[in-house]
N, C-alpha and C positions, 0 to 999 in steps of 0.2 A: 805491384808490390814495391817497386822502385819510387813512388810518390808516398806511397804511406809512409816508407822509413825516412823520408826527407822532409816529410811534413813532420816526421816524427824528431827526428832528429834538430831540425830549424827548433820546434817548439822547444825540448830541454833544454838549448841553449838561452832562448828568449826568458825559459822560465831561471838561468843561472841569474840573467840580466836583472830580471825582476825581484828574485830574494836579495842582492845585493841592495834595494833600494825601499823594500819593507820595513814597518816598524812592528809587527807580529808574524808569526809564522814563520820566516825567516828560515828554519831547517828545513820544515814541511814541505816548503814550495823547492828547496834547492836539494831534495831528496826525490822530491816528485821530475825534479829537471834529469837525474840520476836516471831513474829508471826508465825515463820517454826516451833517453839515448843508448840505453843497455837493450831498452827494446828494438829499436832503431835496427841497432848490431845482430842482435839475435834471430829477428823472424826474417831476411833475406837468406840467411844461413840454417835458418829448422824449415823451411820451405821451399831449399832449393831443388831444382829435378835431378841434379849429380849425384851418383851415390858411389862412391868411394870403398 
């Protein structure tokens, strides 16, 4: 799980890097960087084995 979210994570930021450098799409892709990193955060935490 710990590679997914860092692959997950590495990538929304790549995708921040890359809408700054587009001439279309521009939100799409830095909206899409948005959610590969909210995901990132989220599924180590909905698929932890600690229950609280």
């Amino acid at each position: 799980m710990f590679i997914i979210s860092l692959l997950l994570f590495l990538g929304g930021m790549a995708l921040f890097g890359v809408a700054l450098n587009l001439e279309a799409f521009q939100g799409l892709v830095f909206t899409a960087g948005i959610l590969a990193i909210c995901l990132a955060m989220a599924l180590p935490m909905h698929f932890s084995k600690t229950s609280r």
